[in-house]
N, C-alpha and C positions, 0 to 999 in steps of 0.2 A: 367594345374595347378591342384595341389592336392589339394581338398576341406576336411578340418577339420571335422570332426562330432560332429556336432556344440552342441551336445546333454550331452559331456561330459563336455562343455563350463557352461553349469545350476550348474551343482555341483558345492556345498562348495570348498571353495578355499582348506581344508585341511579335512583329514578321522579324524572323532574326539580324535582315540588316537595317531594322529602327531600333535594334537593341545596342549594333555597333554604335551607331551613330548617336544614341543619349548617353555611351559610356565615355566615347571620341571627344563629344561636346564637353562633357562634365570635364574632361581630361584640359580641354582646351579653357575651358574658364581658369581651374586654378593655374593654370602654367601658360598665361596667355603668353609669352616670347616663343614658347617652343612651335616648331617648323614639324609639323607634324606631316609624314607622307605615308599617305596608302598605298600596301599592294595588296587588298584586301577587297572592296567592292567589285567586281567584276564590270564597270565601266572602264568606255577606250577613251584614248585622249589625243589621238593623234585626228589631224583634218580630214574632212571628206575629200575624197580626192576630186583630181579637177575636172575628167570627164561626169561625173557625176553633180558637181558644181554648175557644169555646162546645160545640163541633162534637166535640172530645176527650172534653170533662170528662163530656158525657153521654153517650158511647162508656164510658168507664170507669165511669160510675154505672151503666150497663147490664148489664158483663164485669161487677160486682159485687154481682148479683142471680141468683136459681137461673132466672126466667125469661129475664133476657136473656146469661147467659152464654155464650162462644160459644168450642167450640176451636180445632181446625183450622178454618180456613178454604178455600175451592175455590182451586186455585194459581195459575188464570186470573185470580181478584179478583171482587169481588162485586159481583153485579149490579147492584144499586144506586149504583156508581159509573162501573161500564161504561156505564150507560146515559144518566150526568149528561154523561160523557165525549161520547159519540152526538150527541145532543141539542146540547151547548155550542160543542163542537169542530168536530164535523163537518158537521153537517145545514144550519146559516148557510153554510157554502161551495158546498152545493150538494154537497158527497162523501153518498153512501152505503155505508155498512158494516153489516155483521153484529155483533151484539155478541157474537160467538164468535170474532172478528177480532182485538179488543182481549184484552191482556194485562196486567194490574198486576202491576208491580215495586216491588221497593226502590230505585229510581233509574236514570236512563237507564246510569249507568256498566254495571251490571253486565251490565245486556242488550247494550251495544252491543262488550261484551268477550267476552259466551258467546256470542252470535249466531251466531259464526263454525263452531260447535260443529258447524252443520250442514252442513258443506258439507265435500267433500275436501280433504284435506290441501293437493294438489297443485295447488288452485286457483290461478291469479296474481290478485293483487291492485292494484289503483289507487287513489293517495289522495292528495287535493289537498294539497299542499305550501304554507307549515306547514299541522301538523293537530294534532290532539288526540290525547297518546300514548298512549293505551290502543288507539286502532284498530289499530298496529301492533303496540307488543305483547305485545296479546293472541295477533294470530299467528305474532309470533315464538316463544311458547311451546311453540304446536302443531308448528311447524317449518316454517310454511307463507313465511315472508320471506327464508329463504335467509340471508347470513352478512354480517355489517357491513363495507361498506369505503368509508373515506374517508367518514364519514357516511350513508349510501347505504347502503339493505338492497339482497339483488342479486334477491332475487326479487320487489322491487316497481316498479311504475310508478310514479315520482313527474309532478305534473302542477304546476306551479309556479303560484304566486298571487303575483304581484308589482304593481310601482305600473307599471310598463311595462306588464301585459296590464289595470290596472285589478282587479287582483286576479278576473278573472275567468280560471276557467284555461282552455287549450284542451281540446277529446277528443282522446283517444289515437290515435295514429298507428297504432295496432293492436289488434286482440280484446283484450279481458281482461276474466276470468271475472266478478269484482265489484267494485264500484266502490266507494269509503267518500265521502259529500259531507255537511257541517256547514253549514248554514245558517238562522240568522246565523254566521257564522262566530266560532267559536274556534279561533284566537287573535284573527282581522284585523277581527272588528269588522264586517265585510262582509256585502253581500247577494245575491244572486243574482233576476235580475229572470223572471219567467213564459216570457220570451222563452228565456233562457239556459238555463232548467233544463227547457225542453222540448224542446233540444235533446242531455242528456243522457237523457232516456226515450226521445227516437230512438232515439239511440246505442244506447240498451240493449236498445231494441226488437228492432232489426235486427240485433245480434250476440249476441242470448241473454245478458245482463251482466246481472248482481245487482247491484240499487244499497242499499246501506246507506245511508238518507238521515237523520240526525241532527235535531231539532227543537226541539233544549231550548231552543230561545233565543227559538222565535217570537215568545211574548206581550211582547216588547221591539218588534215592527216597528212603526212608526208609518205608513210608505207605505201606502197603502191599496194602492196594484202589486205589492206584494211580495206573493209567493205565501209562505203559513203551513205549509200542507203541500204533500208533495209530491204528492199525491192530487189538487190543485187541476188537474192535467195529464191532457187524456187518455191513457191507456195506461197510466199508474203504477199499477195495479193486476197489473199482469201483470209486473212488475218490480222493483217495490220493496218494504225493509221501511222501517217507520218509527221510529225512537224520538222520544219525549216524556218530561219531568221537570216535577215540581212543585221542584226544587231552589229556582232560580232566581226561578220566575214566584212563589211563596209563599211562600218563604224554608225547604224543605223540607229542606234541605241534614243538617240532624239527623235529620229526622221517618222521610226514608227514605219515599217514593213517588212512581211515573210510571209511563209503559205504552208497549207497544209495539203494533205494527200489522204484522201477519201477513194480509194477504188471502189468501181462498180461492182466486185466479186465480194466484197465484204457484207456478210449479213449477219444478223444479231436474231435472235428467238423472242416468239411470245410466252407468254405460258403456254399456250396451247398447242407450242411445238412451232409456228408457222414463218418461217423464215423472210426478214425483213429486209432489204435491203436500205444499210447508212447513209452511201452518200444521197438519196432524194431527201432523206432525214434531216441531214445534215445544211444541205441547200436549206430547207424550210426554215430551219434557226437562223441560219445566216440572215436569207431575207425579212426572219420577221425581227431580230433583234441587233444588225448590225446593218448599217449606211455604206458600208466599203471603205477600204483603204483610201486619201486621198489619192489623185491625180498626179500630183506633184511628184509625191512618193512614189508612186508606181514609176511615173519614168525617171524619176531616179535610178530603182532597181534595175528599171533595163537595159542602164548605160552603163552599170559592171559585170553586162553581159558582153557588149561591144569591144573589138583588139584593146585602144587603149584603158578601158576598164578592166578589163582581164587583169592588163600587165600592172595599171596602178594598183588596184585592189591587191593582187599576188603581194606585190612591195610592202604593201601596210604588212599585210599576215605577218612576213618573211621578219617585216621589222619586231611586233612583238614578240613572235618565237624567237629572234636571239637576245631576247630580257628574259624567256623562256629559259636558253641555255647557263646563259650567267645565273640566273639563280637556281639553276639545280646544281651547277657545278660548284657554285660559291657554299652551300648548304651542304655538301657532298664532302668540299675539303673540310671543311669545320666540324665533323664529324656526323651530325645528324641522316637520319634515313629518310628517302626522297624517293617520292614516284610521279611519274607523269610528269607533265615538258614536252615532253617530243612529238605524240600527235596531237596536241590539244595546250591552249593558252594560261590550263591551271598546274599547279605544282601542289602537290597532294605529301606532308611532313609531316614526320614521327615526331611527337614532343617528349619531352622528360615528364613531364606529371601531366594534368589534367590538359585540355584546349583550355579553357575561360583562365585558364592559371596562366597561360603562358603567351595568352595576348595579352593581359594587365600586367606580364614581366617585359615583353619587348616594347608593349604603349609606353609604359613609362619609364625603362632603360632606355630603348635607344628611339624612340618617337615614332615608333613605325608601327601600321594596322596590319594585322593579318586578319581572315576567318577562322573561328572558333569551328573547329572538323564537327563536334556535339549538336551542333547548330545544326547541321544536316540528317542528325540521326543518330539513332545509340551507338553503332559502328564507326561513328565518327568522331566518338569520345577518344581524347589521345591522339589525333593529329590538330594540324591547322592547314588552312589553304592559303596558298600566293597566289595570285594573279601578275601576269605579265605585261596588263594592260597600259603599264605608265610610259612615262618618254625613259630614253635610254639617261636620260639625266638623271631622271628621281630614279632611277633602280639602280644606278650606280651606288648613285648616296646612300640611296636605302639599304645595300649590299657592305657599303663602306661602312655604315654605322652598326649594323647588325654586327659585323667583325671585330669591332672595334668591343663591342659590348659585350659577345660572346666570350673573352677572355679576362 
């Protein structure tokens, strides 16, 4: 008999945005005229841009010749973007890596859901409160979070991100093995300043802590202070992994690519004390349970490395961060309290009573979705999230009808 892994049996019966989306639905059966707009999913909607359009079409006129056909691909990603990566990413900060460091994926999700692949079971985890629900669970699959109570997994640390700490959270009052940190943040829109996040490569320093450092949001910072990676920090090489997505910064969110960062100074213990180095680790999973990024996709990516990708790609950002400002500022006069907007594509809001209350009050006042903040976390009971990902059309409207409702 085949035994269940009874560990994905703990998980919510639904991943929070198939929860919007059977309440959205059900919304849209009885009230089928209503014009319902999202600022809620975190999907872009604006086009690929055209060097990158470019960047495809002669990837596929290539696969569609006997000299440039190509099959498998290496699982690590081709060098040819590893190295646009090096060069764009890293080298203007002053970081140096290996280009056997970088990994391409199909999106930061799924790295930042296997990552955990390597490391014991047993480990305890810490994760800034709200956060983004695949960091947990993922390991509540493996059995590593322990059992839900009262919101709360019991084998996690949660670290709260509120407007009382400035949404900057504390360190833990004690060890713990790895750490999960999103910054820009999703859900809150926030940033974390060189000062703050060099005090968690201390932290991690000095207690042996694995930090999972999330990145998909950088190419939103406008501070020139804000640190883009965490590598900007001495010692994050001996502590951290990184993820990166072209989701977001390209509109890759179909296309399906981004990479991760494995340094060669990062190593993890056995029991028996004997320190392992990750990224050969890491390499080993890749090649035994991932194909690579396509071909296509990769030179995609590496044509919003090129001048004209730079400048188009910049446009797209520059465009949803001022859907960005309009709705912080429109949320702002209408009295409600707002954070984030400005280095990153989410708006992070106070509601009057619960989140789930006050997305089934603006669903079916004025037809507009937002994220229920709860969804994210206990600490995220009492907001909701905006996204700035629509055309400046729908966030008009959607700003026009909120106003209209709000009075």
């Amino acid at each position: 008999m085949a035994l269940v892994n009874d560990h994905f049996l703990k998980l919510p019966n639904n991943y929070l945005f198939a929860d919007i989306a059977k309440k959205v639905n059900a919304f849209k059966v009885m009230h089928p005229k209503a014009d319902v707009i999202s600022l809620g999913i975190g999907d872009v909607t604006q086009p690929l841009c055209h060097a990158v359009i470019e960047a495809m079409h002669r990837a596929v006129d290539e696969l569609g010749t006997s000299a440039g056909f190509r099959g498998y691909g290496p699982e690590q990603g081709y060098d040819f973007l590893r190295e646009a990566i090096l060069k764009n990413d890293f080298l203007p900060r002053g970081i140096h890596l290996d280009i056997d460091e970088i990994f391409i994926n199909d999106g930061a999700k799924s790295d930042t859901g296997n990552i955990q692949e390597l490391i014991r079971w047993d480990n305890s985890i810490g994760v800034t409160d709200p956060i983004y629900p695949v960091y947990i669970d993922s390991n509540v699959m493996i059995g590593r979070a322990g059992v839900q109570e009262n919101g709360h997994w019991s084998n996690v640390v949660y670290m709260p991100c509120t407007r009382e700490n400035g949404f900057v959270p504390a360190l833990p009052d004690r060890r713990v093995d790895v750490i999960y940190l999103c910054y820009p943040n999703n859900p809150t829109g926030t940033v974390i300043s060189k000062a703050e996040l060099r005090k968690w490569v201390n932290y991690a320093l000095k207690n042996d802590t694995l930090i999972f450092f999330d990145a998909a949001y950088q190419a939103y910072i406008r501070d020139a202070d804000i640190p883009r990676s965490i590598y900007e920090i001495r010692g994050a090489r001996k502590c951290a992994i990184e993820f990166h997505s072209y989701s977001k910064t390209a509109g890759f969110t179909g296309v399906r690519c981004g990479y991760t960062i494995v340094p060669k100074d990062l190593t993890a213990a056995t029991l028996t004390g004997e320190r392992i180095p990750l990224n050969p680790l890491w390499n080993r999973r890749q090649s035994t349970k991932f194909n690579g990024t396509s071909y296509v996709s990769q030179r995609a990516a590496e044509a919003i490395y090129t001048p004209d990708g730079k400048q188009q790609v910049g446009a797209t950002i520059d465009y949803y961060m001022q859907n960005a400002e309009k709705i912080r500022t429109t949320f702002r006069k209408l009295g409600f309290e707002v954070f984030g907007g400005e280095n990153a594509p989410y708006i992070w809001m106070k509601t009057p009573g619960s989140s789930w209350q006050f997305f089934e009050e603006l669903l079916y006042g004025a037809n507009i979705v937002c994220t229920p903040g709860v969804g994210f976390g206990p600490s995220g009971e009492g907001y909701v999230r905006f996204t700035a990902f629509g055309s400046h059309e729908q966030t008009e409207e959607a700003l026009y009808r909120i106003e209209k409702w709000s009075k």
